[in-house]
C-alpha positions in Angstrom: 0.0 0.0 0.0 1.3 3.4 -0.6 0.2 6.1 1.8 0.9 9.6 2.4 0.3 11.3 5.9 0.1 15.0 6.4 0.4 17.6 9.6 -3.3 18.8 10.2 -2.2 21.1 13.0 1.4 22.5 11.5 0.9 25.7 14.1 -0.5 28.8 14.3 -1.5 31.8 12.2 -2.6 32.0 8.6 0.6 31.0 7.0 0.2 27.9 8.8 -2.9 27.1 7.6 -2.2 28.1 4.0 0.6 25.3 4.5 -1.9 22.5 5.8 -4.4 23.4 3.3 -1.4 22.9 0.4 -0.2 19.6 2.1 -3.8 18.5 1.9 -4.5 19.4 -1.4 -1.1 18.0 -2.7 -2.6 14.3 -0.6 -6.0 14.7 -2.8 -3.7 15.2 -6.4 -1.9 12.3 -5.6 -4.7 9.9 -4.8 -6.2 11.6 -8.1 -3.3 11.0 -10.4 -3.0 7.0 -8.5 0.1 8.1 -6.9 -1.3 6.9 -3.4 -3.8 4.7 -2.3 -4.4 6.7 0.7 -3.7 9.7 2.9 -4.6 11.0 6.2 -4.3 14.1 7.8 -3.3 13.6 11.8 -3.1 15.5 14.6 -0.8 13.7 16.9 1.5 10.7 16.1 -0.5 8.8 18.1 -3.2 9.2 15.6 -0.9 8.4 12.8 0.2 5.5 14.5 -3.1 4.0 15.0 -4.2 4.5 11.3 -1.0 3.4 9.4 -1.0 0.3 11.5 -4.4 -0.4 10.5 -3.6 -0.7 7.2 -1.7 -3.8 5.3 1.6 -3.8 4.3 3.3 -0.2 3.8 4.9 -0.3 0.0 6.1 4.0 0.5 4.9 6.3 2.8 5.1 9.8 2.7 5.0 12.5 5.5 4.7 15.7 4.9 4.9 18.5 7.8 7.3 20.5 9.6 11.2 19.2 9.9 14.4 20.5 11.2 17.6 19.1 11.4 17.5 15.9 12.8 14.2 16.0 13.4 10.0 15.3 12.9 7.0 17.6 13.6 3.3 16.3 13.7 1.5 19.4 15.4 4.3 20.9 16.9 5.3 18.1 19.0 8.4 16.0 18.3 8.4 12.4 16.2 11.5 10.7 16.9 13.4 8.2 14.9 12.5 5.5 17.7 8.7 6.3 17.0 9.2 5.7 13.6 11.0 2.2 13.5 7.7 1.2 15.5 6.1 0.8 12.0 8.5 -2.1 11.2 5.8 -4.7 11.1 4.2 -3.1 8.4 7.0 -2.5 6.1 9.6 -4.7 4.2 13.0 -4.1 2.7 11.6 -2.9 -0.7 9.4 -0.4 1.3 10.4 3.3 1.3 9.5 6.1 4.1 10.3 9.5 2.5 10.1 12.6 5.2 8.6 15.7 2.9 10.0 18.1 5.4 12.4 20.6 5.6 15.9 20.0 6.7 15.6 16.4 8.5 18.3 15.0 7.0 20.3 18.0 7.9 24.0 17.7 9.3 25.4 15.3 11.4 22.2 14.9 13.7 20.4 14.5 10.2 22.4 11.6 9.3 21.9 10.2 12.4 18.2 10.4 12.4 18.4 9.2 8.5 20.2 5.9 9.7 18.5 5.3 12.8 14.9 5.3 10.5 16.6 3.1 8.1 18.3 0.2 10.1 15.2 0.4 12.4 12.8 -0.1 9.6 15.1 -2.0 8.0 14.1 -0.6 4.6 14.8 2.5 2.5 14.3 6.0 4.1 14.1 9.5 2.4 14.6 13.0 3.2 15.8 16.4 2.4 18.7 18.8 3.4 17.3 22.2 2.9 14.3 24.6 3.6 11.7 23.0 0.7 8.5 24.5 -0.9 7.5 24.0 -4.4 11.3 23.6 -4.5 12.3 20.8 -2.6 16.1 20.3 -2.6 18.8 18.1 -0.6 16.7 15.0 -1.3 18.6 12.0 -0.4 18.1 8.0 0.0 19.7 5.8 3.0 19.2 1.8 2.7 19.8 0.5 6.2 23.3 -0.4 7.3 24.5 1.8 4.4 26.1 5.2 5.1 24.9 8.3 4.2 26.7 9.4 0.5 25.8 13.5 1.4 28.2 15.8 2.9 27.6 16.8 6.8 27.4 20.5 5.3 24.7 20.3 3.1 21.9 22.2 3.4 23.7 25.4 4.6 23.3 28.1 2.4 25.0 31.2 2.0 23.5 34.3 2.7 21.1 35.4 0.0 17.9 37.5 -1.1 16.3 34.4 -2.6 14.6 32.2 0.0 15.9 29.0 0.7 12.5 26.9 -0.7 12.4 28.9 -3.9 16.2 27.7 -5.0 17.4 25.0 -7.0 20.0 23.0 -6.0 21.4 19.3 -5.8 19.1 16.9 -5.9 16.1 18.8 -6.2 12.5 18.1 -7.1 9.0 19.5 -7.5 6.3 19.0 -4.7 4.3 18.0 -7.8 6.8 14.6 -7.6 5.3 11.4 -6.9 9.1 9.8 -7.1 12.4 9.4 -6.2 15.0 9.6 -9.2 17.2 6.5 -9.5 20.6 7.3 -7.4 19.3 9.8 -4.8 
């Protein structure tokens, strides 16, 4: 099964809920287009938990909310790797879990996060490097026991007018992408 799980409660203000109304909207196009079979919008990972282990086995599953270096958002609260690797029952080693959030594979606590998902899972686990939008750079691909093949430093940009999200860059994608290219 492929599955994508969005942030319902990303924070407040209206930029905030511009950003949840986008993640849901990019959920609905990919169920239209047959990228998923299903999505979900949670509030807690609790909630997350629950539904994605009532489903059957996990082929890719997507998140998309808040990241940081080294880290997971769902509603503000922290999603460790740990948390994560509780899925294991439901995935296999061709399964892939790919983090559509900013920055979580950031620096030496992102690699570290990266690895822990992807030897706890014992499958394939995704994730980005910089501040993404409808840019979404620094994508990179761990298999587990397998180091990571991106530098510590990426991800740090150089001062500039151009935000972060609206730059192109290494390994770099749409939001409109449904896949991973070969060698990332």
């Amino acid at each position: 099964m492929r599955v994508t799980i969005y942030d319902k409660n990303p924070g407040p203000g209206i930029d905030q809920w511009f950003l949840k109304v986008t993640w849901m909207v990019g959920c609905w196009l990919q169920k239209l287009f047959g990228a998923v079979d299903a999505y979900k919008g949670v509030g807690s990972w609790e909630e997350a938990h629950q539904w994605l282990m009532s489903l059957d086995k996990i082929e890719s599953l997507q998140y998309w909310g808040h990241g940081s270096t080294g880290a997971v958002w769902i509603s503000q609260k922290l999603v460790t790797a740990k948390q994560w690797t509780t899925l294991k029952e439901k995935m296999s080693p061709s399964s892939l879990i790919w983090f559509r959030t900013c920055s979580t594979f950031q620096g030496l606590r992102g690699i570290t996060y990266a690895k822990d998902v992807a030897n706890g899972l014992g499958c394939t686990a995704a994730g980005h490097t910089r501040i993404i939008g409808p840019l979404q750079g620094g994508l990179h691909t761990i298999g587990p026991n397998a180091p990571a093949t991106w530098p510590i430093s990426e991800g740090e940009f150089p001062s500039s007018w151009w935000p972060p999200h609206m730059r192109w860059g290494n390994n770099t994608i749409t939001f409109l992408a449904t896949k991973i290219p070969k060698g990332w």
